[in-house]
C-alpha positions, 0 to 999 in steps of 0.5 A: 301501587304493588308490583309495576312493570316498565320496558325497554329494548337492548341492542346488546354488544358481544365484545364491550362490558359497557351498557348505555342506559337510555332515557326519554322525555316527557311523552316520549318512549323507548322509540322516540327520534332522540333515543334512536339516534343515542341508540346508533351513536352508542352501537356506532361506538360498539357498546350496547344500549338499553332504551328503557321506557318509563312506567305508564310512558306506553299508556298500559295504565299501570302507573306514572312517573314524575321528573325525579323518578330514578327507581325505574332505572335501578330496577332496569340494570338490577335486572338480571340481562344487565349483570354482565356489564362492568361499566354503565352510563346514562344519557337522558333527553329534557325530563329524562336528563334531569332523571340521569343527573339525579341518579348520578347524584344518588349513585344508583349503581356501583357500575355508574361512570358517567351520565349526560343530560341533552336540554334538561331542566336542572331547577324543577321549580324555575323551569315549572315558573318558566313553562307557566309563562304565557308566552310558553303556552302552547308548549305547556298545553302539549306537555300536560296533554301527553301527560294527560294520556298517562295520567288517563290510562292510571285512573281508568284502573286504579281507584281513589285518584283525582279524576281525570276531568278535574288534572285537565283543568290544572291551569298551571304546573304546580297545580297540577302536580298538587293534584297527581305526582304529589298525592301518588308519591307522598309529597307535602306539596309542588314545592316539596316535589320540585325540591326533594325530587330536583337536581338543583338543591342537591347538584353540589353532591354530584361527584360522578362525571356528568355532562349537560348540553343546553341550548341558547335558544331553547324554547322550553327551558330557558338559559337563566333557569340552569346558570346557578346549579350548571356552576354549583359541582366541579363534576358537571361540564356545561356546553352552550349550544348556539345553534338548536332548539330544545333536542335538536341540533344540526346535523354537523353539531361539535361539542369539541370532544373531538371524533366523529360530528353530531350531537349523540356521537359527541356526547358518547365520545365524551361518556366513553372516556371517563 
């Protein structure tokens, strides 16, 4: 695809060595609720944070990113504004925490200390069996419609891609990943995808301290789909959540870490001491 640039907004911190890199979820982007709320969590706690935007996530049509892609937040702290900082941490949303954990698994920086995952799905081919679901179809429909609109953007530039008429008439995950992610990234098939690009086949590998927060009631992702690999590293901490759907939690959430109440104040608080 040759060179493809990917964004990102800094809120830099004069006095801390410690960068938050910020990642979002399927049809999200740097500005998305979520982020901004990571983002004032991080510089409340007086570090800085880059909420990076993913390739194609602004529509610009160079490209697209798939559920595994780590390589865009190694460009991101490769970068040369990144050099300063001597500790990094990674806090991802849903698609974008299942990112953060498989770059923690492969280490992708030096400087890594930490990574924290908010509702991710952990096991790429249970959760895509479980957005297949009939009960679950308007979730999937607003999903594949926003990857749709990135999708849609690529293949009004680049030649030789499956057309857009033929992706919209995927009636299911693994078809439509055949049809997109698996050609443009080299795999064999959706199976092949969900398990070289998944974190569940290769959690056992995490050795960076990493946090996953997944709620009880999630509408997306449900709680069997993450029970094998949540057990599978001594290096991941699990917290339930009750209360909360997929994302959002109250206001006064307490992950029992102590300081300040709310998920993202939690959650930084716990990264902030490993």
């Amino acid at each position: 695809m040759g060179e493809v640039r990917i964004g990102g907004l800094l809120n830099a911190a004069q006095s801390s060595d410690t960068l938050f890199l910020i990642i979002h979820g399927i049809g999200g982007t740097a500005s998305s609720p979520c982020c901004l709320a990571a983002m004032k969590a991080v510089v409340s706690a007086g570090h800085a944070a880059l909420r990076i935007t993913l390739r194609g996530a602004d529509l610009s049509g160079e490209d697209f990113y798939h559920c595994g892609l780590t390589d865009d937040l190694r460009a991101a702290l490769a970068s040369s504004e990144m050099q300063h900082y001597r500790r990094v941490f990674l806090l991802g949303y849903s698609i974008g925490g299942h990112i953060a954990l498989r770059a923690a698994i492969e280490r992708i920086d030096p400087r890594l200390r930490g990574a924290a995952a908010i509702c991710p799905p952990l096991d790429l081919m249970a959760g895509a069996a479980a957005l297949d679901e009939p009960q679950r179809r308007p979730y999937r429909r607003y999903i594949f419609a926003n990857l749709n609109r990135i999708y849609a953007a690529v293949a009004a530039r680049r030649k030789g891609m499956t057309t857009l008429s033929q992706v919209r008439r995927a009636r299911c995950c693994s078809e439509r990943e055949e049809m997109t992610v698996v050609p443009r990234f080299g795999f064999a098939s959706s199976r092949d995808y969900y398990l070289r690009a998944g974190v569940a086949p290769s959690i056992h590998q995490l050795a960076i301290p990493s946090l996953v927060v997944a709620s009880l009631n999630d509408p997306l992702i449900p709680p069997h789909t993450l029970l094998a690999a949540a057990s599978a590293s001594p290096a991941l901490t699990m917290r339930w959540m009750k209360k909360g759907g997929h994302l959002y939690f109250p206001a006064e959430t307490d992950l029992g870490f102590g300081g300040r109440l709310g998920l993202e104040h939690q959650v930084v608080s716990w990264l902030s001491r490993q």
